[in-house]
SEZA-504364 format. One record per atom (N, C-alpha, C, O): atom name; z, y negated, x; chain. Coordinates in steps of 0.001 Angstrom, whole numbers. Example, Ala and Ser with C-alpha at 12.3 -4.5 7.8 and 13.67 -1.06 7.14 Angstrom:
- name,up,north,east,chain
- N,7800,5690,13190,A
- CA,7800,4500,12300,A
- C,7800,3300,13200,A
- O,8465,3319,14236,A
- N,7080,2250,12850,A
- CA,7140,1060,13670,A
- C,7870,-30,12900,A
- O,8039,-1138,13409,A
// end
This chain:
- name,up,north,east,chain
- N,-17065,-10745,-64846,A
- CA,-17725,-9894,-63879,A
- C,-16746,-9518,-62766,A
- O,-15914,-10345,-62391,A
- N,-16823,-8187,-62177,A
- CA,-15685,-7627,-61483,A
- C,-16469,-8252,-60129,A
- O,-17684,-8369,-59974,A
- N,-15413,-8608,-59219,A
- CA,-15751,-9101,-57450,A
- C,-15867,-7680,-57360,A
- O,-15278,-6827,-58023,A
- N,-16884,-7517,-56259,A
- CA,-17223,-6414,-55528,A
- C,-16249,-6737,-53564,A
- O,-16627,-7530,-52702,A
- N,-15342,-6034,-53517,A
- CA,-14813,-6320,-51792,A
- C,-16016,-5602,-51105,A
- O,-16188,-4460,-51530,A
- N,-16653,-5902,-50398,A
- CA,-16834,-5108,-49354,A
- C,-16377,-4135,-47886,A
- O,-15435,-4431,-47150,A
- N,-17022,-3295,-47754,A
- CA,-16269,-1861,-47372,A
- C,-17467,-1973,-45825,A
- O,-18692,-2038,-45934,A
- N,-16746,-1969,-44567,A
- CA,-17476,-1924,-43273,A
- C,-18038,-385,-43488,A
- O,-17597,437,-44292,A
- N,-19235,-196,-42465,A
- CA,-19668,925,-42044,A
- C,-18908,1712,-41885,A
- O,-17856,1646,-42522,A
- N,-19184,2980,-40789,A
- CA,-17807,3498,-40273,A
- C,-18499,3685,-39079,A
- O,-19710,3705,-38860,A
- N,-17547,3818,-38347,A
- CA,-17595,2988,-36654,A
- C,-18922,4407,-36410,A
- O,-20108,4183,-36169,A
- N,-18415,5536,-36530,A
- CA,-19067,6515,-36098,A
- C,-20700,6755,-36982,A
- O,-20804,6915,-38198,A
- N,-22165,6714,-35712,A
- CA,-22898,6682,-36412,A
- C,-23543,7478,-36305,A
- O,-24732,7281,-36558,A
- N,-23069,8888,-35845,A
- CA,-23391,10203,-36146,A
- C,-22802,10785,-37502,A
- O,-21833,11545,-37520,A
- N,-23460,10367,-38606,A
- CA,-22697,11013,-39847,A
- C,-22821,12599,-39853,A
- O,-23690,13257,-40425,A
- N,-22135,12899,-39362,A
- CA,-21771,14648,-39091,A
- C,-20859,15009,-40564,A
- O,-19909,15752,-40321,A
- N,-20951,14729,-41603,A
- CA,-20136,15261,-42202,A
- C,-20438,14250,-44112,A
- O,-20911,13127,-44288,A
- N,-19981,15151,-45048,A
- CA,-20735,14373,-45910,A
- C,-19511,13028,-46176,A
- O,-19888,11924,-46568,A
- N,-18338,13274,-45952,A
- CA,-17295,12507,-45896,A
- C,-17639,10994,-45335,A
- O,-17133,9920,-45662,A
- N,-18677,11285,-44376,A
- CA,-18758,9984,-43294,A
- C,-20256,9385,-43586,A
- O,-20806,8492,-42940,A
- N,-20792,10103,-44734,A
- CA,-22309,9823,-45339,A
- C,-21604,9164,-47061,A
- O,-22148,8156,-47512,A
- N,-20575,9733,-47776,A
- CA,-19933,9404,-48469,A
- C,-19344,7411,-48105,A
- O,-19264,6455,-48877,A
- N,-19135,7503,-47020,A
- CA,-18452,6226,-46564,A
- C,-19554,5075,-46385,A
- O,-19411,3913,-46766,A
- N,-20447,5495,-45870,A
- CA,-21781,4752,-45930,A
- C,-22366,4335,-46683,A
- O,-23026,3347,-46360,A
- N,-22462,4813,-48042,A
- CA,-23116,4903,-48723,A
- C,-22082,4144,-49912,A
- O,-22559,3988,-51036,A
- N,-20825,3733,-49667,A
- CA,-19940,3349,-50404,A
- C,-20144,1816,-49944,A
- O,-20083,871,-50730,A
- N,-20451,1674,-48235,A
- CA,-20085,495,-47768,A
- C,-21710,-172,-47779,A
- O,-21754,-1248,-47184,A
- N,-22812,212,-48257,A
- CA,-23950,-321,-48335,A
- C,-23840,-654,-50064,A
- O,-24709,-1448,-50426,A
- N,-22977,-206,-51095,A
- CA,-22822,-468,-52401,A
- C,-22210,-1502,-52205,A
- O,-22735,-2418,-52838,A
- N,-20939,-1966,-51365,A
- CA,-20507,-2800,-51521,A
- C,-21104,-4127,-51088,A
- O,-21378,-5177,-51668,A
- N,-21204,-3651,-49779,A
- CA,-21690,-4867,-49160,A
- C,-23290,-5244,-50052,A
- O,-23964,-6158,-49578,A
- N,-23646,-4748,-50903,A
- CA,-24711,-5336,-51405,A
- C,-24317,-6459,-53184,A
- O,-24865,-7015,-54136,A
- N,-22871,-6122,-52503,A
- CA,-22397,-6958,-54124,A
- C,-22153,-6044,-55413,A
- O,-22081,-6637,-56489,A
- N,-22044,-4892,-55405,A
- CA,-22973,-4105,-56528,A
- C,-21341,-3217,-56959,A
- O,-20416,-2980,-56182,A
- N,-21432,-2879,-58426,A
- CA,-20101,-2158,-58747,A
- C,-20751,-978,-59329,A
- O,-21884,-836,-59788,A
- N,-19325,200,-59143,A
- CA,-20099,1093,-58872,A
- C,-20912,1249,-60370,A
- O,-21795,2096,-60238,A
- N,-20884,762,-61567,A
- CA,-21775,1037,-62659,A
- C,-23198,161,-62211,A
- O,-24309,560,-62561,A
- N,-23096,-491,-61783,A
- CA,-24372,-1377,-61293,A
- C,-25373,-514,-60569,A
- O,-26573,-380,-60810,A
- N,-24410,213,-59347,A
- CA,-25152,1015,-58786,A
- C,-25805,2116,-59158,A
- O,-26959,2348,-58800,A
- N,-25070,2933,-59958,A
- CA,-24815,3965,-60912,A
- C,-26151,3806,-61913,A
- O,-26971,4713,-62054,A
- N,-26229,2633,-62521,A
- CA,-27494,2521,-63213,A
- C,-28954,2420,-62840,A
- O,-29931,2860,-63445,A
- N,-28853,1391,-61119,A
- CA,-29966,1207,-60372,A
- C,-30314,2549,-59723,A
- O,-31466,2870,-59430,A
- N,-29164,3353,-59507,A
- CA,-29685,4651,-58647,A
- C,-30060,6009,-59889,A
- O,-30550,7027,-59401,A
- N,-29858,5992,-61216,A
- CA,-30044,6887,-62013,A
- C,-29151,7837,-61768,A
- O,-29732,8881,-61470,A
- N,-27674,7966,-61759,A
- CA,-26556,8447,-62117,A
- C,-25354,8012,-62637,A
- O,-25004,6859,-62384,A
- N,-24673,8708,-63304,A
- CA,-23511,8339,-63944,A
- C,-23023,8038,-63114,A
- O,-23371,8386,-61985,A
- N,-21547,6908,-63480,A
- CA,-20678,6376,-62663,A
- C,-19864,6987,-61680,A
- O,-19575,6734,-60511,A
- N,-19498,8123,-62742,A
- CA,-18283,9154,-62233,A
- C,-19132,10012,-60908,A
- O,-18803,10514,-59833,A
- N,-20360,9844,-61675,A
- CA,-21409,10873,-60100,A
- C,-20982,9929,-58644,A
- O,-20264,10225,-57688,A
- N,-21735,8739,-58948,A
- CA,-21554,7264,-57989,A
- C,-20070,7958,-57566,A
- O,-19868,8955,-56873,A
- N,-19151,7100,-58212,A
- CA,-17580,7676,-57322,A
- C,-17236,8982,-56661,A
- O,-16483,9047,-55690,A
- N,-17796,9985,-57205,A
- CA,-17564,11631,-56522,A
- C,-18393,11461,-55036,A
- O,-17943,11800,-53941,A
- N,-19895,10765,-55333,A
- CA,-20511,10198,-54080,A
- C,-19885,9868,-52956,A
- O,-20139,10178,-51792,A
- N,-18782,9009,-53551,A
- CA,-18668,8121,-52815,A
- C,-17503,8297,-51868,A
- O,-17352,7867,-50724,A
- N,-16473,9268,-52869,A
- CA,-14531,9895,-52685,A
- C,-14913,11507,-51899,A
- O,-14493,12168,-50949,A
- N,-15887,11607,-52885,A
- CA,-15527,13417,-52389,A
- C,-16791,13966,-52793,A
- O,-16946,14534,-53874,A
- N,-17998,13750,-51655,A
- CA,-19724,13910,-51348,A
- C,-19933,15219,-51290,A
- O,-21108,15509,-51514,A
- N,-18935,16498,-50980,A
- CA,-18979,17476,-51032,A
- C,-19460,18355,-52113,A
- O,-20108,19393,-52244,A
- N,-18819,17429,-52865,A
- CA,-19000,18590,-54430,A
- C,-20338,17818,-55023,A
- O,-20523,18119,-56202,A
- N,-21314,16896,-54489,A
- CA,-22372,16783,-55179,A
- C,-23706,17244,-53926,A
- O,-23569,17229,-52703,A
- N,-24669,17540,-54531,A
- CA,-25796,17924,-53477,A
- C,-26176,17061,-52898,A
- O,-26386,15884,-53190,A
- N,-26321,17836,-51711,A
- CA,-27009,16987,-50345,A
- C,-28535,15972,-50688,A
- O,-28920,14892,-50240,A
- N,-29194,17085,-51842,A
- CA,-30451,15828,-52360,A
- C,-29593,15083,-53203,A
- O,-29991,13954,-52914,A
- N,-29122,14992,-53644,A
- CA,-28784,14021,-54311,A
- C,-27915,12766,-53513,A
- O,-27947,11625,-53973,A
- N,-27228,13059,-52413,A
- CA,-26881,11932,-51671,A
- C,-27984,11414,-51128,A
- O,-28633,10498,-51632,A
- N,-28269,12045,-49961,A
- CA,-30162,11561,-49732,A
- C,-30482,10604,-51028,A
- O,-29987,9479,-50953,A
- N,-31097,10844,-51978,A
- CA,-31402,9787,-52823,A
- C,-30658,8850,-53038,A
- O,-31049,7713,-52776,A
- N,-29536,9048,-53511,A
- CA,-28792,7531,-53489,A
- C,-28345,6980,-52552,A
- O,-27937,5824,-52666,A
- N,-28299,7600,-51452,A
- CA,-28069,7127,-49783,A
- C,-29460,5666,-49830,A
- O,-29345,4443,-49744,A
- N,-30694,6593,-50010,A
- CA,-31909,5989,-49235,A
- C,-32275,5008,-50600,A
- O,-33412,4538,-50585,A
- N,-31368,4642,-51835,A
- CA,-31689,3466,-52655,A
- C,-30943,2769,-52141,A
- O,-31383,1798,-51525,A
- N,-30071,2922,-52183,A
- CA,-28989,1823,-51509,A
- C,-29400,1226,-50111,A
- O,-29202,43,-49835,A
- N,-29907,2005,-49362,A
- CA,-30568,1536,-47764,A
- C,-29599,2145,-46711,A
- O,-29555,1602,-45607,A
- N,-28782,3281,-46977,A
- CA,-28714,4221,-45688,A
- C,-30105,5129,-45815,A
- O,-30899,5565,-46649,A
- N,-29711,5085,-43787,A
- CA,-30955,5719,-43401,A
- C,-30473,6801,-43055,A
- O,-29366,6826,-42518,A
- N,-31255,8041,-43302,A
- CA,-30385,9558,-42452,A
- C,-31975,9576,-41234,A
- O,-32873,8813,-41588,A
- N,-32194,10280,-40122,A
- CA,-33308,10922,-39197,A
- C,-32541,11637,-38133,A
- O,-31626,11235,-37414,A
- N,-33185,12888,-38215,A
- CA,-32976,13867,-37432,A
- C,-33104,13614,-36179,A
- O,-33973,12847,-35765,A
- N,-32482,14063,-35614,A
- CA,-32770,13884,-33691,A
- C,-32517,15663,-33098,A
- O,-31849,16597,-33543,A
- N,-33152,15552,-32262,A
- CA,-32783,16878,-31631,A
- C,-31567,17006,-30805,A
- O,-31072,15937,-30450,A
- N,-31102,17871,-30504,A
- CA,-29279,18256,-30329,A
- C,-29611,17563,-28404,A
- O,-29225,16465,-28004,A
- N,-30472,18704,-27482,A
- CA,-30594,17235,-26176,A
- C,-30838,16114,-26580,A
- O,-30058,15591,-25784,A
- N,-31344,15048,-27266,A
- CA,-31845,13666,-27537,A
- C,-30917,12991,-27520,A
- O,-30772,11904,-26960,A
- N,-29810,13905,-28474,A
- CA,-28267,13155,-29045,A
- C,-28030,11972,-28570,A
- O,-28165,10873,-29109,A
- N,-27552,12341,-27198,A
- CA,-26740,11124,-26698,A
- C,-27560,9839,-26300,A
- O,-26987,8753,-26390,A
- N,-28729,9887,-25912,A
- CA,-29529,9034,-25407,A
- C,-29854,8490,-26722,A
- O,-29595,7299,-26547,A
- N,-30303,8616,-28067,A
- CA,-30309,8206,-29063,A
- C,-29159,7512,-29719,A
- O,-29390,6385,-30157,A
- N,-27903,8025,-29861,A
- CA,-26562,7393,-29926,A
- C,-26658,6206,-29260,A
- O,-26483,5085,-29738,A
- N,-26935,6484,-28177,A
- CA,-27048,5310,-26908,A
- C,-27750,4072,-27645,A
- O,-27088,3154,-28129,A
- N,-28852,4116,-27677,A
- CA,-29900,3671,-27946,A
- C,-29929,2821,-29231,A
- O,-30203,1622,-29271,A
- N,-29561,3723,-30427,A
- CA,-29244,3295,-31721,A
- C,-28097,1942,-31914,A
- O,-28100,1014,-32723,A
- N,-27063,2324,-30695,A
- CA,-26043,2027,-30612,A
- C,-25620,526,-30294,A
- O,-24658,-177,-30607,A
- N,-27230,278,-29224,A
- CA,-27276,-935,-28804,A
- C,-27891,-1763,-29377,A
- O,-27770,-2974,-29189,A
- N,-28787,-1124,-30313,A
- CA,-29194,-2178,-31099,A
- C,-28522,-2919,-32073,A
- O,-28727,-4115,-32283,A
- N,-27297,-1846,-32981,A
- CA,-26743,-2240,-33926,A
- C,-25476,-3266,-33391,A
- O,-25013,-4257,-33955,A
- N,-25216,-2836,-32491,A
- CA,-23665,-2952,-31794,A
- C,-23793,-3532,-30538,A
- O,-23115,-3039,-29636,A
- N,-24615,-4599,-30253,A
- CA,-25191,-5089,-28609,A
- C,-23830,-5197,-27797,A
- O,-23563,-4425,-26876,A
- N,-22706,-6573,-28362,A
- CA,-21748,-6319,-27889,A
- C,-20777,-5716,-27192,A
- O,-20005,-6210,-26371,A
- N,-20885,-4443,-27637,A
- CA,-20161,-3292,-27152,A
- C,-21093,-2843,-26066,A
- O,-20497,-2417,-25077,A
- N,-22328,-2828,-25998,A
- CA,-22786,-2506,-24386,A
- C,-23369,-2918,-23709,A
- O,-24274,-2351,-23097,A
- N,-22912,-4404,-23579,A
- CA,-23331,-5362,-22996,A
- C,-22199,-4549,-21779,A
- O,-21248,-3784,-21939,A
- N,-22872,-5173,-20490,A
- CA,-21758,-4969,-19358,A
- C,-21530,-6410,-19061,A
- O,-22203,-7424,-19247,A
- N,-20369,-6172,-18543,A
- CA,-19573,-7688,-17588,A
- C,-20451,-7206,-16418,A
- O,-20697,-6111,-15913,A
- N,-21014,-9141,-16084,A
- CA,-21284,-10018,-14895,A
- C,-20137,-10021,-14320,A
- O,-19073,-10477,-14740,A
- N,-20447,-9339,-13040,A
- CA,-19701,-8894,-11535,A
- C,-20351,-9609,-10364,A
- O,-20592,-9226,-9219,A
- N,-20636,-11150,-11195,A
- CA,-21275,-11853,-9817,A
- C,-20085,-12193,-9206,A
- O,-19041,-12067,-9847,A
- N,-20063,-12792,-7547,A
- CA,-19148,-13040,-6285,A
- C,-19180,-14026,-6392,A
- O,-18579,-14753,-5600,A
// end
């Protein structure tokens, strides 16, 4: 049986691009243990689909990432273009507390 490495998120969690929905969707395959024929079979596409998914998201349809995005367990939801940042914000702290936590400036 092939080890599966796992592949981090990507830092940015405005997936603006299918490249960075491609990456997601690579790093929720991995991190779930899963190769890409494993996945490939659980999501109802060929392998070579899975990898084009996964390298170069462009050349396959947007429903079709959506679906294998949302088997695997990426989430896509719309926000409105004012909301953006306050949502970023928001999203941001839940996943990522660390990072916006502030430093104690007690005297």
């Amino acid at each position: 049986m092939r080890r599966v490495i796992a592949t981090q998120f990507p830092d940015e969690m405005l997936l603006e691009s299918p490249d960075l929905l491609g990456v997601a969707i690579r790093a929720a395959r991995t991190q779930s243990g899963l190769t890409l024929a494993d996945a490939a079979l659980s999501t109802g596409v060929s392998k070579q689909t899975m990898q084009r998914i996964e390298t170069d998201p462009s050349t396959v349809s947007f429903g079709l990432l959506l679906q294998v995005g949302r088997q695997l367990g990426v989430s896509l939801f719309a926000v409105p273009s004012a909301s953006r940042g306050m949502v970023h914000k928001a999203v941001k702290a839940l996943i990522r507390p660390e990072e916006t936590e502030r430093p104690n400036h007690e005297a």
